[in-house]
SELUMFI-346161 format. One record per atom (N, C-alpha, C): residue in three letters; x, y, z. Coordinates in steps of 0.05 Angstrom, whole numbers, plus 5000, padded with zeros to 4 digits. Atoms other than C-alpha are relative to their C-alpha. Last residue first. Example, Ala and Ser with C-alpha at 12.3 -4.5 7.8 and 13.67 -1.06 7.14 Angstrom:
BEGIN
SER498449764999/SER527349795143/SER498550225014/ALA501849765000/ALA524649105156/ALA501850245000/
This chain:
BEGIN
UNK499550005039/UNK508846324712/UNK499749735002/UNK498750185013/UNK506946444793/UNK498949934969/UNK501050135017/UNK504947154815/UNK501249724989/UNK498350265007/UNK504647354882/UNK499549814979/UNK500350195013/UNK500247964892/UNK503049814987/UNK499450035016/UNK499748494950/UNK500449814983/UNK501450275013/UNK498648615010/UNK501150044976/UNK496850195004/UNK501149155066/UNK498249754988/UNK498449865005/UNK495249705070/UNK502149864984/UNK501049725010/UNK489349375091/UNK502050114983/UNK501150145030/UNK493348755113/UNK498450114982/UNK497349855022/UNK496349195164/UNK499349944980/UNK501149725010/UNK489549255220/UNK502549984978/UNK502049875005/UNK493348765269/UNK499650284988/UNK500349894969/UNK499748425248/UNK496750185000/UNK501950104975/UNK497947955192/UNK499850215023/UNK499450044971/UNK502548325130/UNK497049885029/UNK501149814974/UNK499748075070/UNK502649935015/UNK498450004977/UNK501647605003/UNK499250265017/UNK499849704981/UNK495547524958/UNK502549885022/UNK499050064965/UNK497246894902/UNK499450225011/UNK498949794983/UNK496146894829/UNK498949935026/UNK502249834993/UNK496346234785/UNK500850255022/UNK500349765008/UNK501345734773/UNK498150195000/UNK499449975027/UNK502945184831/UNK498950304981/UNK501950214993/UNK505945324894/UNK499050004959/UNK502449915008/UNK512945584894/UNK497949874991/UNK499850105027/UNK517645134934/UNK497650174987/UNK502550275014/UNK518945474991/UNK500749984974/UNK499750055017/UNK525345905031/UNK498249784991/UNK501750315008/UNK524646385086/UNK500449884969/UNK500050165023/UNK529946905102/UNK498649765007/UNK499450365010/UNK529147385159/UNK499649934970/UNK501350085029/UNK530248125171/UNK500149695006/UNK499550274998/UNK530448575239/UNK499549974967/UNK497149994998/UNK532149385246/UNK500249604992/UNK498849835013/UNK524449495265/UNK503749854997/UNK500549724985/UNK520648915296/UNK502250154981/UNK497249905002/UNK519648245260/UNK498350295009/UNK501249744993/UNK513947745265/UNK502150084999/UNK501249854977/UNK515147105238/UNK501250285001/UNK497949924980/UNK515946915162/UNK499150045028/UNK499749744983/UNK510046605126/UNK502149995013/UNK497049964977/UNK508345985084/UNK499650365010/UNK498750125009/UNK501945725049/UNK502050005009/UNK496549855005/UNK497746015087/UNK501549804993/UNK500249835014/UNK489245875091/UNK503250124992/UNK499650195026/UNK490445085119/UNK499750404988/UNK497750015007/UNK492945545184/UNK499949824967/UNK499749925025/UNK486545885194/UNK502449904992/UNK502050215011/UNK484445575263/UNK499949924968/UNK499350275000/UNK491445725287/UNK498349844990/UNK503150124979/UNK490446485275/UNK500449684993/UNK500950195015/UNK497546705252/UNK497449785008/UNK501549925018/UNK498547345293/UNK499649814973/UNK499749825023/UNK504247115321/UNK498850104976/UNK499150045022/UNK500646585353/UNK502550154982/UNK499150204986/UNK499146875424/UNK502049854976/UNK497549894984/UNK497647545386/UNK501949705014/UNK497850244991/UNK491647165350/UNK503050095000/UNK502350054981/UNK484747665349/UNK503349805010/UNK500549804971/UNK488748095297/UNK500049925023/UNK496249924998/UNK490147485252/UNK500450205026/UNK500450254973/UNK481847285253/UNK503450035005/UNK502250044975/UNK481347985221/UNK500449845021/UNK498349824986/UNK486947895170/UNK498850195030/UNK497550174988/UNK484347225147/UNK500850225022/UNK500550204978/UNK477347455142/UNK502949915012/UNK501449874978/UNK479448005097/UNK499049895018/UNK498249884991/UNK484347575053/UNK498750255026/UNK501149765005/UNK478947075034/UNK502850205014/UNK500049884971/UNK484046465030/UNK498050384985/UNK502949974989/UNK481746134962/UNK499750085020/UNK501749865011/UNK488446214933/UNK496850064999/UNK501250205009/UNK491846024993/UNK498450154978/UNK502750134993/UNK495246595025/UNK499849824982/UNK501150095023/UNK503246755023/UNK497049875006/UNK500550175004/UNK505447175092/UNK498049894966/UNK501250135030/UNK510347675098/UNK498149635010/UNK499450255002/UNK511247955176/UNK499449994969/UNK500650145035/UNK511048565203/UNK501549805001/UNK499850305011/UNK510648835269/UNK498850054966/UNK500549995030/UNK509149565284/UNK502249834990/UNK501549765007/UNK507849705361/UNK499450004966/UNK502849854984/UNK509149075389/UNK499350144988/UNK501350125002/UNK515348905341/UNK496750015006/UNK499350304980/UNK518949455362/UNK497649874979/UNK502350144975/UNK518350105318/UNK500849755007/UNK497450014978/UNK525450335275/UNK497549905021/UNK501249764985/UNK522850225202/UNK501949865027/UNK497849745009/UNK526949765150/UNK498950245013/UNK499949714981/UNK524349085175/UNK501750235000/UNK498949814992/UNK527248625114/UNK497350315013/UNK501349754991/UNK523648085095/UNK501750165017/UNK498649804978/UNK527947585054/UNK498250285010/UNK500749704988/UNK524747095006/UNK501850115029/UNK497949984982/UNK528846414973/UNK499250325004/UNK500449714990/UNK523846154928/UNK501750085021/UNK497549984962/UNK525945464900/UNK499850285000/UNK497649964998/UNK521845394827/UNK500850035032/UNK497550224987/UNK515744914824/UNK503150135006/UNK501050314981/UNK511745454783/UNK502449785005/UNK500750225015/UNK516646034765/UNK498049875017/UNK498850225000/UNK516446654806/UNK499849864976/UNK500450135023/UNK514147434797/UNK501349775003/UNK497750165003/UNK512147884861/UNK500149784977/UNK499250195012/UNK508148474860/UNK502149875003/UNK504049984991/UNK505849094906/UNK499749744988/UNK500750135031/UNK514049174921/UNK496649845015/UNK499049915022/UNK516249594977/UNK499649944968/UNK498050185013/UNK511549425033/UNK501850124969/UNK499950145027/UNK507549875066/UNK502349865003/UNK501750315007/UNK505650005136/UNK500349984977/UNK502349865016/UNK509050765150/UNK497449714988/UNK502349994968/UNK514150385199/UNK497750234976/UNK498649824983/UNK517050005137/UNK498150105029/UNK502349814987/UNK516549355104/UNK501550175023/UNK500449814982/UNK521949135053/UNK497150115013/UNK502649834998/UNK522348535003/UNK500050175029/UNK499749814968/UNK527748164980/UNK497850185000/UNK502149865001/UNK525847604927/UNK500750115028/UNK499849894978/UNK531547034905/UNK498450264995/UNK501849594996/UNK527346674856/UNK501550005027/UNK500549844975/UNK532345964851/UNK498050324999/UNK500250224983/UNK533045424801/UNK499150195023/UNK500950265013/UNK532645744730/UNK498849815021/UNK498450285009/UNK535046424759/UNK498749734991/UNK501450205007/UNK531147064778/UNK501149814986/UNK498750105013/UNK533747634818/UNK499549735002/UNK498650334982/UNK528448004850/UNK502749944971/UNK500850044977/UNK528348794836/UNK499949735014/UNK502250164997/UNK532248884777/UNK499249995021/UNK499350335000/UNK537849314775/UNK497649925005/UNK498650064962/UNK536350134765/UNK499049634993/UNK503150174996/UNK537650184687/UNK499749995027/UNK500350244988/UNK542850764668/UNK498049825009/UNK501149834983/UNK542451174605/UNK500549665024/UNK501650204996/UNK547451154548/UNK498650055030/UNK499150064978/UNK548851734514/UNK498749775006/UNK496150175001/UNK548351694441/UNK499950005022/UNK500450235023/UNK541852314436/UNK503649894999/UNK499049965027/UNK542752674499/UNK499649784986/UNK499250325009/UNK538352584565/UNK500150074971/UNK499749915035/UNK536953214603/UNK500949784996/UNK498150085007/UNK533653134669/UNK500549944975/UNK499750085027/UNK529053514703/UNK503049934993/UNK497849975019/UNK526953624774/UNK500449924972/UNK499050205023/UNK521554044791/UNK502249944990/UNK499449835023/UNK521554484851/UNK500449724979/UNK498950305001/UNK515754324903/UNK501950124965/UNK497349855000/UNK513655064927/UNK501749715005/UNK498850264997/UNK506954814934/UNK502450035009/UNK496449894984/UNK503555414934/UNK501249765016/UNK497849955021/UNK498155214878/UNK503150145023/UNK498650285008/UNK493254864929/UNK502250124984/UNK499050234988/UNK492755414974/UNK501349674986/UNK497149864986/UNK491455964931/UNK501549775009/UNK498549985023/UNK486255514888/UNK502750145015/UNK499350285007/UNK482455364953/UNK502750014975/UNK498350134989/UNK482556134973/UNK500849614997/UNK497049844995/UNK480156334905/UNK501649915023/UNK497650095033/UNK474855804902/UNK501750075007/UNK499550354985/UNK472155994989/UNK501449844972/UNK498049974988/UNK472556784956/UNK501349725006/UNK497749925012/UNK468156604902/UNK501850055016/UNK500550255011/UNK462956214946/UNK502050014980/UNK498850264984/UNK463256824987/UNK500649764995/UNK495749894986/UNK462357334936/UNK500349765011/UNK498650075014/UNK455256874912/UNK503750074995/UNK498450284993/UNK453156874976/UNK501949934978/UNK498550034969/UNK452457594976/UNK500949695002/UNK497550005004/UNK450157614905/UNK501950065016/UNK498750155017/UNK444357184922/UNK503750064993/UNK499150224990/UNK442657604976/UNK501349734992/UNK497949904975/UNK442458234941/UNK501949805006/UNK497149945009/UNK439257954889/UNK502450035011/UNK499650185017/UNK432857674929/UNK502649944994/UNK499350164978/UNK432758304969/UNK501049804982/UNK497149864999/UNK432558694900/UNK500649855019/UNK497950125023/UNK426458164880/UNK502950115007/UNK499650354989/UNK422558264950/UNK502349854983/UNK497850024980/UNK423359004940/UNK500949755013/UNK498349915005/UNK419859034873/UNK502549935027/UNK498950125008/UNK415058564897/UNK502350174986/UNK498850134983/UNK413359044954/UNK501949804984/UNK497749974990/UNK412959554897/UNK501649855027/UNK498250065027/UNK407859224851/UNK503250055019/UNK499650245011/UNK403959144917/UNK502449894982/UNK498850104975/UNK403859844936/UNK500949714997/
């Protein structure tokens, strides 16, 4: 009687094992379904030996005396370039270009250059809290080296510094919560 409860305690056992174990195969199988129906079609491009291939144009255009540097933020919160490359002491001549369609209010952007000892998570915190400012907290102003103001969809401005000296730089957007997302490094040669 005994030998046979444990007989029936072990088939239970099995049973139940290979009950969860379907299910745990079905929950694979449907993950694997799901991820492979993409139905994204690859493109490909043939490139003959002798042809020549085109370059896409440089991203800033960089001169002896001037870094001109255009740079795009959209309504998704990035910025178009995660890097920027100057001389030390050269004449920077930036252009932010608002290339989403939100107002200012709702999804402002701005470029601003930090200090290289500006913590960039304190900055973009005490930025939030200073709407009156344009989101440039007034207590934090030795932390920015320069900055554009605030722009709403469809707007661009041009600012123009002297790059500071050589070392790397964080540039952010300030509006609240963007500096997460919208940042990136400013490098002077």
């Amino acid at each position: 009687m005994l030998k046979q409860r444990k007989v029936n305690f072990v088939l239970y056992l099995i049973q139940h094992k290979l009950y969860t174990m379907k299910k745990l195969i079905l929950v694979l199988v449907a993950a694997v379904a799901f991820s492979c129906g993409d139905n994204k079609k690859e493109e490909k491009t043939d490139v003959k030996i002798g042809t020549q291939v085109e370059e896409a144009p440089p991203a800033e255009v960089v001169d002896d005396a001037v870094a001109n540097v255009t740079i795009e933020g959209n309504d998704q919160m990035k910025f178009n370039k995660t890097e920027i490359r100057v001389k030390a002491g050269q004449k920077v001549k930036l252009t932010l270009k608002h290339v989403g369609k939100m107002e200012k209010t709702v999804m402002g952007h701005n470029w601003a250059l930090l200090t290289q000892d500006a913590d960039v998570a304190a900055v973009g915190q005490a930025s939030a809290l200073a709407s009156e400012t344009d989101y440039i907290p007034a207590d934090m102003q030795d932390k920015f080296i320069v900055h554009t103001k605030m722009l709403g969809g469809g707007e661009s401005e041009t600012i123009e510094f002297d790059a500071p000296a050589p070392g790397t730089y964080t540039f952010m957007c300030t509006f609240p919560g963007h500096y997460a997302l919208m940042q990136g490094k400013f490098i002077v040669e």
